[in-house]
C-alpha positions in Angstrom: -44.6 4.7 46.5 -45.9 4.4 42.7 -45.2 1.7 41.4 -46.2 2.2 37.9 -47.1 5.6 36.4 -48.9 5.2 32.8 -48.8 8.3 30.3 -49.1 9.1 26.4 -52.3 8.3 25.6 -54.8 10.3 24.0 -57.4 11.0 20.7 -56.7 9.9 17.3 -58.2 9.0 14.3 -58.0 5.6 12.4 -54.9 5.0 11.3 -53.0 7.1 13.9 -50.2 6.1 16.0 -49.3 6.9 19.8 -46.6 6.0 22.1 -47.3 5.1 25.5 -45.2 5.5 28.5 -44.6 3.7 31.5 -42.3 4.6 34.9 -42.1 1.7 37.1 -40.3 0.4 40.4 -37.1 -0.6 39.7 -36.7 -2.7 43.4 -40.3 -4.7 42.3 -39.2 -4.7 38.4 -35.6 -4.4 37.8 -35.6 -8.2 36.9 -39.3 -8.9 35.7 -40.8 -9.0 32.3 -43.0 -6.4 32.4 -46.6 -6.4 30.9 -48.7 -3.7 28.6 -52.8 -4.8 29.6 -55.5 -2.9 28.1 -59.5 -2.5 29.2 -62.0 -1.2 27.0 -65.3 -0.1 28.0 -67.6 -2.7 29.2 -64.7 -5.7 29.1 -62.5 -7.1 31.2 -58.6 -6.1 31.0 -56.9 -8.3 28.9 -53.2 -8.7 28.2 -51.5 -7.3 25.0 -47.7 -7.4 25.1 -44.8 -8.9 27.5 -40.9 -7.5 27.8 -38.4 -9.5 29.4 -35.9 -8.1 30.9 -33.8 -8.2 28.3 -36.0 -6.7 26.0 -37.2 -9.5 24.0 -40.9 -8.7 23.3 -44.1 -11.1 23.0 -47.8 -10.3 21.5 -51.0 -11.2 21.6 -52.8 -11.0 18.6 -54.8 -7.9 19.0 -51.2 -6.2 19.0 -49.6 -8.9 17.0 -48.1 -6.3 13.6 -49.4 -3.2 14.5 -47.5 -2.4 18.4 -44.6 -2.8 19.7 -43.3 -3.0 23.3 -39.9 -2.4 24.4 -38.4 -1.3 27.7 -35.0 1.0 29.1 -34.3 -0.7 32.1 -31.5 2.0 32.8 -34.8 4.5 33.0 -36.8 2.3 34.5 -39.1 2.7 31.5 -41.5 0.5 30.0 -42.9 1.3 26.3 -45.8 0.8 23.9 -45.3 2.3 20.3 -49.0 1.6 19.1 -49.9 1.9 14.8 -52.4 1.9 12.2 -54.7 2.1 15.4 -58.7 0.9 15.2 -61.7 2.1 16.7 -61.6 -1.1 19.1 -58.1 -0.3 20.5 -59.9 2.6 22.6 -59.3 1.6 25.9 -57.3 2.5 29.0 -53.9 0.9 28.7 -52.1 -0.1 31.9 -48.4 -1.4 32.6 -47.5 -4.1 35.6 -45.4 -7.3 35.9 -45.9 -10.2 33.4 -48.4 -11.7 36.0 -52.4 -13.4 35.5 -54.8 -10.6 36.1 -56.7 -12.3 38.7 -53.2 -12.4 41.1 -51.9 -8.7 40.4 -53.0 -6.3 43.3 -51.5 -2.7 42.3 -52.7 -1.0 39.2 -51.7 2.1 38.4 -54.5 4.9 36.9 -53.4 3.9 33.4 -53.9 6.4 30.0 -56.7 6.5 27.7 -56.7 6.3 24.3 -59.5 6.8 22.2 -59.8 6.0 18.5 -62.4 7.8 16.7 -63.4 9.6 13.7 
């Protein structure tokens, strides 16, 4: 009944790179650009990357050079390949559909990552 299972994240320090994993339901998501959101501590969750279906990727500019998303729909997988990360990216990083925050009701735990010295 999961729909999206987040995993990869962890501690790094400036500069390091992680990629972040994400299962999700292929009968709500088979067709739908999919979403990487991030919250750090203290602010709201905010939007970082989209993946159509097809695999064509979008960024916002926090992520914009330094991520990239991607997806396998065969695996039902959803991906985040994060570089030359900053002490700001810390933050738990969730996946979902490409929907506005305020209208998605199923999150899933997410993974943190944690950039520090």
């Amino acid at each position: 009944q999961v729909q999206f299972v987040e995993s990869g994240g962890g501690s790094v320090q400036p500069g390091g790179s992680l990629r972040l994993s994400c299962a999700f339901s292929v009968v709500d998501s088979v067709i739908t650009t999919m979403a990487w959101f991030r919250q750090a501590p203290g602010k709201q969750r905010e939007l970082l990357a989209t993946v159509s279906h097809a695999g064509t990727a979008y960024y916002a500019e926090p992520a914009m050079g330094r991520f990239t998303a991607s997806r396998d729909n065969a695996r039902n997988m959803l991906y985040l390949e994060m570089n030359n990360l900053r002490p700001d990216d810390t933050a738990v990083y969730y996946c979902n559909r490409n929907l506005m925050i305020s209208t998605i009701n199923f999150w899933g735990q997410g993974t943190q990552v944690t950039v520090s010295s």
